[in-house]
Biotite code that builds the C-alpha atoms (Angstrom):
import biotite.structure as struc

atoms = struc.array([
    struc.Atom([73.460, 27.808, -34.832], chain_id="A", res_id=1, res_name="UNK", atom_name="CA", element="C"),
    struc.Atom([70.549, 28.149, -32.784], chain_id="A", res_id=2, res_name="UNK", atom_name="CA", element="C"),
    struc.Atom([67.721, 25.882, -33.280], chain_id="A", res_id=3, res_name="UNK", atom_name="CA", element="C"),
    struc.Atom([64.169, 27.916, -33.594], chain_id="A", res_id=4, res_name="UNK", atom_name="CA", element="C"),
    struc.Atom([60.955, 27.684, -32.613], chain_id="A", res_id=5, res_name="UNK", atom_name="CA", element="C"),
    struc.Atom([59.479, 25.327, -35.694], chain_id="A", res_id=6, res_name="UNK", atom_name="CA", element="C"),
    struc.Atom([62.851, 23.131, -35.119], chain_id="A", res_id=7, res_name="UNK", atom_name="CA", element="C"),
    struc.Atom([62.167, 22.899, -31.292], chain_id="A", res_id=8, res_name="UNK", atom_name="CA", element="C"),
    struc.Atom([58.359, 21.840, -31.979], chain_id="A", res_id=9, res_name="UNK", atom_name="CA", element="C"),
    struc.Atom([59.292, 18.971, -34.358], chain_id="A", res_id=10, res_name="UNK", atom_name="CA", element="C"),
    struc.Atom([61.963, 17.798, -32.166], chain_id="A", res_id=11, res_name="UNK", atom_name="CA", element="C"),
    struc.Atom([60.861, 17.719, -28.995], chain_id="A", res_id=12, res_name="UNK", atom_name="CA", element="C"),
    struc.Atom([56.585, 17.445, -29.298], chain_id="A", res_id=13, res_name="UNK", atom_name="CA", element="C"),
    struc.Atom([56.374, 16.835, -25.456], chain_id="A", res_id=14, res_name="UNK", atom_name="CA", element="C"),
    struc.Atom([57.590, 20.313, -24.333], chain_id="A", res_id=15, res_name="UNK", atom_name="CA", element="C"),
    struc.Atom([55.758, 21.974, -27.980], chain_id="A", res_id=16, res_name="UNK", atom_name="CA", element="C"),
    struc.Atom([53.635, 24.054, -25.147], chain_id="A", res_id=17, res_name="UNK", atom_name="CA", element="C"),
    struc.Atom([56.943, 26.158, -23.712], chain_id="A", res_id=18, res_name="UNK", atom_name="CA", element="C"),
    struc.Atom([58.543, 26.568, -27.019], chain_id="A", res_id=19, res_name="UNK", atom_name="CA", element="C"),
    struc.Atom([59.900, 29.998, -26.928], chain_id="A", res_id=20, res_name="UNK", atom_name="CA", element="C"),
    struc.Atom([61.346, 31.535, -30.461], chain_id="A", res_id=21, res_name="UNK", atom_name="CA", element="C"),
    struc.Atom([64.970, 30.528, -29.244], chain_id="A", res_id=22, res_name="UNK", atom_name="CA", element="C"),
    struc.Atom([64.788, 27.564, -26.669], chain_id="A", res_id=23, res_name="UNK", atom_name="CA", element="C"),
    struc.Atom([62.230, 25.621, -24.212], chain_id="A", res_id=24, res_name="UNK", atom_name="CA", element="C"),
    struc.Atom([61.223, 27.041, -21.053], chain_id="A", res_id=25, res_name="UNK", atom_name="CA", element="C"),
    struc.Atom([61.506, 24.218, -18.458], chain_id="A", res_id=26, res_name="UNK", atom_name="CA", element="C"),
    struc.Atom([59.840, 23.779, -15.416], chain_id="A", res_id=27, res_name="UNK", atom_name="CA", element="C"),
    struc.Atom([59.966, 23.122, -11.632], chain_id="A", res_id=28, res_name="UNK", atom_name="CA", element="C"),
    struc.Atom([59.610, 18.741, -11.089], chain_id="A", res_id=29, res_name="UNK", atom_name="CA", element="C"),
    struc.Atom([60.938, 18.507, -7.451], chain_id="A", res_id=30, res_name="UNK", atom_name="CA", element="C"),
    struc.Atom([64.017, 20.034, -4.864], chain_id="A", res_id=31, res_name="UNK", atom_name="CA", element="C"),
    struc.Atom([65.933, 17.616, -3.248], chain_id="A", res_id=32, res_name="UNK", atom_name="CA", element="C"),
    struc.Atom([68.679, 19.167, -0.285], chain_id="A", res_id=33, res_name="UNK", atom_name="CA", element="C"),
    struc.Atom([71.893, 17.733, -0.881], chain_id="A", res_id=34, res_name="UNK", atom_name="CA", element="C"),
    struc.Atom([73.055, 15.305, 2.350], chain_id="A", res_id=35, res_name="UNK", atom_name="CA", element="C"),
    struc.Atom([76.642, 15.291, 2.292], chain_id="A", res_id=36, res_name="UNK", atom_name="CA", element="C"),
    struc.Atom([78.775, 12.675, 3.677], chain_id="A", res_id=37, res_name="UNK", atom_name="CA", element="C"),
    struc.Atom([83.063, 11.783, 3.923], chain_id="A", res_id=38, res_name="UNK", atom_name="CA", element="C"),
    struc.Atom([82.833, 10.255, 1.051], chain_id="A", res_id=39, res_name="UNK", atom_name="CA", element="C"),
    struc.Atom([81.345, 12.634, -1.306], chain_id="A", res_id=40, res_name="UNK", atom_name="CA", element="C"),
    struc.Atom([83.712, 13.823, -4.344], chain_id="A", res_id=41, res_name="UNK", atom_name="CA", element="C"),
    struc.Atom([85.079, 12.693, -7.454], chain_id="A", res_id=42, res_name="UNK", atom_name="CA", element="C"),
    struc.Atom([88.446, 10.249, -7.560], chain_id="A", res_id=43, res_name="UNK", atom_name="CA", element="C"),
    struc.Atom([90.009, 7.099, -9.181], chain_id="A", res_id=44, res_name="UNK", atom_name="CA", element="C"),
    struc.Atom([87.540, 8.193, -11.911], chain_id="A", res_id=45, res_name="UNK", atom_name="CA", element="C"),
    struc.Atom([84.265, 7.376, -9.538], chain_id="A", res_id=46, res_name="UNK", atom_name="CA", element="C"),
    struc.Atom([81.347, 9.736, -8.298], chain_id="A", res_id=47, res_name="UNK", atom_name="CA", element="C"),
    struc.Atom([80.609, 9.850, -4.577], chain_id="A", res_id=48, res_name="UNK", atom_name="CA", element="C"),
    struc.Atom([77.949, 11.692, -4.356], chain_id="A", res_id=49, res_name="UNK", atom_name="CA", element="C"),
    struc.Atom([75.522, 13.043, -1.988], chain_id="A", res_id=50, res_name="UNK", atom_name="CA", element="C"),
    struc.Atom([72.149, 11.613, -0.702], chain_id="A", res_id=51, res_name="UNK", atom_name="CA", element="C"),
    struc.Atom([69.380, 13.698, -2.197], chain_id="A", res_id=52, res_name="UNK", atom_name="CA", element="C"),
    struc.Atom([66.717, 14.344, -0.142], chain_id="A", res_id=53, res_name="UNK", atom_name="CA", element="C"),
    struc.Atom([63.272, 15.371, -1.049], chain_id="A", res_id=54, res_name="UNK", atom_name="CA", element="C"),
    struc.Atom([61.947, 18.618, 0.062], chain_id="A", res_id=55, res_name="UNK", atom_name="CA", element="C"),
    struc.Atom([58.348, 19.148, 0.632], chain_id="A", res_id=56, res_name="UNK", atom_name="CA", element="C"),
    struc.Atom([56.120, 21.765, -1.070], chain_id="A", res_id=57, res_name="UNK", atom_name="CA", element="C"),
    struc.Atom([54.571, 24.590, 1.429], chain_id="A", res_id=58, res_name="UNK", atom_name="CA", element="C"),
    struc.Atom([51.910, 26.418, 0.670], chain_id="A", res_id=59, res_name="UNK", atom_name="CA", element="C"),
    struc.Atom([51.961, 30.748, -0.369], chain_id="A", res_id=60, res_name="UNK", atom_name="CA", element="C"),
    struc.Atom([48.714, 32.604, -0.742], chain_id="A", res_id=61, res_name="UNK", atom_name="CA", element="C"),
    struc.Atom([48.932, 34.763, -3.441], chain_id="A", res_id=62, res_name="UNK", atom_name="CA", element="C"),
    struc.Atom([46.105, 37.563, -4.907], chain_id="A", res_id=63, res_name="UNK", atom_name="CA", element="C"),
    struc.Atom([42.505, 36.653, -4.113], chain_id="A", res_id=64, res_name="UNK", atom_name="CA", element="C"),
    struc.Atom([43.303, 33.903, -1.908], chain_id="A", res_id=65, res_name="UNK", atom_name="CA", element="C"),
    struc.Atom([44.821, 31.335, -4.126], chain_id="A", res_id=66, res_name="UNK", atom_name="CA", element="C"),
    struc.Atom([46.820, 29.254, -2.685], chain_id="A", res_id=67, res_name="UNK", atom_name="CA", element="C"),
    struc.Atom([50.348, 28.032, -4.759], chain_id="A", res_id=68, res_name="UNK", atom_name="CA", element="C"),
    struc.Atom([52.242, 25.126, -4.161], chain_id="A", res_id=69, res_name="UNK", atom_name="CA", element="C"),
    struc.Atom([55.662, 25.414, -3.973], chain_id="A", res_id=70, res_name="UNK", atom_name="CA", element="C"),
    struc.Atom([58.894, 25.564, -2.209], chain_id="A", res_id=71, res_name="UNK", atom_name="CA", element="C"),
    struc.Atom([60.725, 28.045, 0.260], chain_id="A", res_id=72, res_name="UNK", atom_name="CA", element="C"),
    struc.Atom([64.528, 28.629, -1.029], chain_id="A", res_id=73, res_name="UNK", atom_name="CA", element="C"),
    struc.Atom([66.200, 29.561, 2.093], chain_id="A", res_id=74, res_name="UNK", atom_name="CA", element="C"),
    struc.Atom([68.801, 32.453, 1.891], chain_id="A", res_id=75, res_name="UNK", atom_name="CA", element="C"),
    struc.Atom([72.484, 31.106, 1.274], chain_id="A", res_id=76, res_name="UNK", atom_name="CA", element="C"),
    struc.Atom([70.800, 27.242, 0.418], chain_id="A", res_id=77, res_name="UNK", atom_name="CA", element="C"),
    struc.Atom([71.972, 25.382, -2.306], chain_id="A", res_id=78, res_name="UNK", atom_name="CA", element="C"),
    struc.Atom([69.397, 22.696, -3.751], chain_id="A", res_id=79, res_name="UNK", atom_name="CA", element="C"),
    struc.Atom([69.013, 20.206, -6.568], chain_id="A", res_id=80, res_name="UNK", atom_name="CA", element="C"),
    struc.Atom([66.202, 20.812, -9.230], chain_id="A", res_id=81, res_name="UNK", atom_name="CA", element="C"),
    struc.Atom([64.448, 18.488, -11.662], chain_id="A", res_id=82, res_name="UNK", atom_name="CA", element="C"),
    struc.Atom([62.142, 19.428, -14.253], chain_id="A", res_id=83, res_name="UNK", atom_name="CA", element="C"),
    struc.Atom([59.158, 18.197, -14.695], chain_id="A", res_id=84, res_name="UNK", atom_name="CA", element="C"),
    struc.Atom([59.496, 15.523, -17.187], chain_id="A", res_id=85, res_name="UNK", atom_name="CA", element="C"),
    struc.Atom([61.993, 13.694, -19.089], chain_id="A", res_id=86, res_name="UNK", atom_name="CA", element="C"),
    struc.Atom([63.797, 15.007, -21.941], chain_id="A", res_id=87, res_name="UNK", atom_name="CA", element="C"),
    struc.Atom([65.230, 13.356, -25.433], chain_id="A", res_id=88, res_name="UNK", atom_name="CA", element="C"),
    struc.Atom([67.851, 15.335, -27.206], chain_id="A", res_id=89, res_name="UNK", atom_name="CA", element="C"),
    struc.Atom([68.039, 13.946, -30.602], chain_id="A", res_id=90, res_name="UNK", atom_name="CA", element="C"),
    struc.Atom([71.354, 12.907, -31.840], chain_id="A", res_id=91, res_name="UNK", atom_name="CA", element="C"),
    struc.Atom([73.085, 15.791, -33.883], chain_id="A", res_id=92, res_name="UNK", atom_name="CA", element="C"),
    struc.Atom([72.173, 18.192, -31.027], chain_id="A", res_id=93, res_name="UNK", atom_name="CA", element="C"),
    struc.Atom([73.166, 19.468, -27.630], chain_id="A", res_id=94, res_name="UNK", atom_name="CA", element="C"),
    struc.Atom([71.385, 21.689, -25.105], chain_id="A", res_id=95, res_name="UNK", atom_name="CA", element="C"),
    struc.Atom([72.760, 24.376, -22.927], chain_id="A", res_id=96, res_name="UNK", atom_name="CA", element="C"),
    struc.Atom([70.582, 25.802, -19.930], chain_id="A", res_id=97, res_name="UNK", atom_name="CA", element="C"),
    struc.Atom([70.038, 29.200, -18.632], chain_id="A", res_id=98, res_name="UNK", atom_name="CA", element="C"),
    struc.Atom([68.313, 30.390, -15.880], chain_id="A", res_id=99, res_name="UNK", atom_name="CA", element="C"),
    struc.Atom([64.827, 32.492, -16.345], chain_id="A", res_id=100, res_name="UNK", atom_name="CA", element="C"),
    struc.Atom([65.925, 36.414, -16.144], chain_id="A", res_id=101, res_name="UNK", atom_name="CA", element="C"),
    struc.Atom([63.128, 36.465, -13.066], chain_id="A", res_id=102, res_name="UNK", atom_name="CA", element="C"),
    struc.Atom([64.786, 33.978, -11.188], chain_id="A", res_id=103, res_name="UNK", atom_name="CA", element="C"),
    struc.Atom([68.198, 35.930, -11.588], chain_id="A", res_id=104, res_name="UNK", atom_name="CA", element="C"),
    struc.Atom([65.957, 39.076, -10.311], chain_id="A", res_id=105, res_name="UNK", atom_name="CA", element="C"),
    struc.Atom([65.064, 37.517, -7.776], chain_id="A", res_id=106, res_name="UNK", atom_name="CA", element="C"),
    struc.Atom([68.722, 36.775, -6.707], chain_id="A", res_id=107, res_name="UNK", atom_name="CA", element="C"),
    struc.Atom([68.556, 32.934, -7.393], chain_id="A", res_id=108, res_name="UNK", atom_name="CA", element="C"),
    struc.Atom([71.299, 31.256, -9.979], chain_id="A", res_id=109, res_name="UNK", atom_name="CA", element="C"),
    struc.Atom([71.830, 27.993, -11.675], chain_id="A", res_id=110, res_name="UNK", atom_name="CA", element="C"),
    struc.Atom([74.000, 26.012, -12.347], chain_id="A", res_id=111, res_name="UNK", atom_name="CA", element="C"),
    struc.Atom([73.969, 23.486, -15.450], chain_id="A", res_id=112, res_name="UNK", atom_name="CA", element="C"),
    struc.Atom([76.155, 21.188, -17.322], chain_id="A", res_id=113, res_name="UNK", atom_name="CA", element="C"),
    struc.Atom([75.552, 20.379, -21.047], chain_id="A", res_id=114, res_name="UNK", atom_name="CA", element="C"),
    struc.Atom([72.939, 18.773, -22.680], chain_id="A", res_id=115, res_name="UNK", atom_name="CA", element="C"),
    struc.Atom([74.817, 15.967, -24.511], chain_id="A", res_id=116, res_name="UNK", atom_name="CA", element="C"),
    struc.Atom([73.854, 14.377, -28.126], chain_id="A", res_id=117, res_name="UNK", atom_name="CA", element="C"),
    struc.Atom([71.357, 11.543, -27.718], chain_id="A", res_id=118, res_name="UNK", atom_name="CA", element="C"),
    struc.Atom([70.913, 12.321, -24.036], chain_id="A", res_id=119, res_name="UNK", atom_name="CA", element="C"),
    struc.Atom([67.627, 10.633, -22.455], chain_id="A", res_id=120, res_name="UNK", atom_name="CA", element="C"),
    struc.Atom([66.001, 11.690, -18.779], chain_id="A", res_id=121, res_name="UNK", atom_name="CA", element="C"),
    struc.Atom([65.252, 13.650, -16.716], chain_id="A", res_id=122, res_name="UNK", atom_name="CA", element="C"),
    struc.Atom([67.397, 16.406, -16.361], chain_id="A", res_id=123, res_name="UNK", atom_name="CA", element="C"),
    struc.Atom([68.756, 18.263, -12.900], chain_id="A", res_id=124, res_name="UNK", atom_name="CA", element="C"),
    struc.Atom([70.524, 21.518, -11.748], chain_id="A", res_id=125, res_name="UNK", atom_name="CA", element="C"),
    struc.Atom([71.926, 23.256, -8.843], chain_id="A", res_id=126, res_name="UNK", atom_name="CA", element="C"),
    struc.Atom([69.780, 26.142, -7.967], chain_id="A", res_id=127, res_name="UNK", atom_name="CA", element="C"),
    struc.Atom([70.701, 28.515, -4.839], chain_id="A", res_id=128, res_name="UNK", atom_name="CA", element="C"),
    struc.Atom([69.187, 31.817, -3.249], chain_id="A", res_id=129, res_name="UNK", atom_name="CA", element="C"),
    struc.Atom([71.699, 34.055, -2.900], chain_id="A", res_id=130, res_name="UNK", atom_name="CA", element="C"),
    struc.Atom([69.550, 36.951, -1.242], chain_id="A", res_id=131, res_name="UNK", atom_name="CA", element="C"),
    struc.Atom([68.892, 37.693, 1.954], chain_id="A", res_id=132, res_name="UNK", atom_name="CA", element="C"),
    struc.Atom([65.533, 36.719, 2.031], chain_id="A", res_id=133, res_name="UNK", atom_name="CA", element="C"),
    struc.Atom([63.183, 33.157, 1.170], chain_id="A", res_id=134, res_name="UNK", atom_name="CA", element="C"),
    struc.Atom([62.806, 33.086, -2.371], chain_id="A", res_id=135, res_name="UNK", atom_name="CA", element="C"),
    struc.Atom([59.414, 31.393, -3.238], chain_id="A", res_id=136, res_name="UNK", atom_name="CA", element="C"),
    struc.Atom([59.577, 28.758, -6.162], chain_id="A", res_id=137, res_name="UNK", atom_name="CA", element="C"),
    struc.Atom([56.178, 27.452, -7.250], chain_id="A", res_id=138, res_name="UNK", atom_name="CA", element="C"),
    struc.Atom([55.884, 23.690, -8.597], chain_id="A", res_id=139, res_name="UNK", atom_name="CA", element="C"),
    struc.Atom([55.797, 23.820, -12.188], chain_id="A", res_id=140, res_name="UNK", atom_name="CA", element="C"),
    struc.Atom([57.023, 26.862, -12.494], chain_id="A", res_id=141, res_name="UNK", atom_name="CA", element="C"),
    struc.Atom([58.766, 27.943, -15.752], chain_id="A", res_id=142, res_name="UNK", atom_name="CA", element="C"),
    struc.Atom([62.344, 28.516, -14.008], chain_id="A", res_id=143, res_name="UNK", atom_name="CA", element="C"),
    struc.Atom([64.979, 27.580, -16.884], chain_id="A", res_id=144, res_name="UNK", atom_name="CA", element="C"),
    struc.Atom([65.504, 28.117, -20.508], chain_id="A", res_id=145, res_name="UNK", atom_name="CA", element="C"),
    struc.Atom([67.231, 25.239, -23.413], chain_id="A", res_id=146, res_name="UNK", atom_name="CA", element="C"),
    struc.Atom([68.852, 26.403, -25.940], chain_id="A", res_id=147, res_name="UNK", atom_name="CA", element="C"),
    struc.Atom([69.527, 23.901, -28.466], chain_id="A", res_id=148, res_name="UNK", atom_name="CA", element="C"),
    struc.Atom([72.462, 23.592, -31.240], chain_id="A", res_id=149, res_name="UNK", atom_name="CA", element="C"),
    struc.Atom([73.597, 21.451, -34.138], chain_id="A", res_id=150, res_name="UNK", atom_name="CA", element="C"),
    struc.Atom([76.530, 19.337, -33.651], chain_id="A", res_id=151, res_name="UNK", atom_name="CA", element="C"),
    struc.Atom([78.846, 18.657, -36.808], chain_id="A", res_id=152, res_name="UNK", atom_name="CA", element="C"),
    struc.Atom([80.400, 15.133, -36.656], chain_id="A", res_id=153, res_name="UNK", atom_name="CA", element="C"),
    struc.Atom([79.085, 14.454, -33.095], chain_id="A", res_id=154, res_name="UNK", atom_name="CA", element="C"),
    struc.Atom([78.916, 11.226, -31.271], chain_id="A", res_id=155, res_name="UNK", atom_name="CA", element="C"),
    struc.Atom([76.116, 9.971, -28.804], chain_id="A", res_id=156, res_name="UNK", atom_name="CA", element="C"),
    struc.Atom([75.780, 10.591, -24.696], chain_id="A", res_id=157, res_name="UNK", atom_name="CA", element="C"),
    struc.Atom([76.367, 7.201, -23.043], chain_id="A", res_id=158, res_name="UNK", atom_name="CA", element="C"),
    struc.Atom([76.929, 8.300, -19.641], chain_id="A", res_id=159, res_name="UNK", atom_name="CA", element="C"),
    struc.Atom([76.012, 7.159, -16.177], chain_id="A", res_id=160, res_name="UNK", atom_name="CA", element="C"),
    struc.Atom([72.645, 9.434, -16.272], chain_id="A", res_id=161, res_name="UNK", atom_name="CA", element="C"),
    struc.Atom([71.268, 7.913, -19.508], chain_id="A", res_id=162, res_name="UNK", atom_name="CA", element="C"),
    struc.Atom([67.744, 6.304, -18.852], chain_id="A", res_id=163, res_name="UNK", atom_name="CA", element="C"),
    struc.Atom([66.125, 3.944, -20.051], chain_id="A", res_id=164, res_name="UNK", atom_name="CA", element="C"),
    struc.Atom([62.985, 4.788, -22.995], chain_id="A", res_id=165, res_name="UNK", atom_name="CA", element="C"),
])
């Protein structure tokens, strides 16, 4: 089942201002380019993973002269994406993500993983423009959606991207 709006407000109080009827809208922390190197991959049950770099905010004037901060998605670039602040998903319930329905519009996907049980952090995706064209992304923009779901006879996330309360 689908956890609702008055759920999602008692649960997690930190987001209560993006609480949509079905999920949380979550937004744009910071892009990071992905630096690649031999070793990157996933063997003899390790990660080797890539540097992530931070990208910069530019600038994009937008109606009467406000000016937005945000981020240029080149065409054909994959990036990493944070949201904007850490996340606890209370034990008994995992999270899956979906993109905004704009963003898809736009020609920009996402991809997620699950939200585990008992996760704690700050979560991160793989976001790329797939249009022929920049895609502007503004910082703290509402870009993804959490759905959230009971879990019957679940156990807890202890994995390597757990942090600290």
């Amino acid at each position: 089942m689908i956890l609702g709006e008055v759920d999602l407000v008692r649960m997690y109080p930190e987001f209560k201002d993006d609480v949509q009827p079905a999920g949380i809208d979550l937004r744009c922390g910071e892009l990071f380019h992905l630096r690649n190197s031999s070793d990157v991959g996933m063997y003899d049950n390790k990660k080797f993973l890539p540097k992530q770099v931070s990208v910069a905010t530019g600038k994009k004037q937008i109606k009467n002269g406000v000016l937005v901060d945000g981020w240029y998605l080149a065409p054909g670039a994959s990036y990493i994406i944070s949201v904007d602040r850490k996340i606890k998903i209370p034990e008994g319930v995992a999270q899956l993500y979906y993109p905004r329905s704009s963003l898809l519009r736009g020609g920009v996907t996402l991809d997620t993983a699950v939200g585990d049980p008992g996760f704690n952090g700050t979560l991160s995706f793989l976001i790329r423009n797939e249009g022929e064209g920049s895609f502007f992304l503004g910082k703290g923009e509402r870009f993804c959606q959490a759905l959230s779901y009971e879990v019957w006879r679940g156990g807890k996330y202890d994995g390597d991207y757990q942090e600290s309360e």
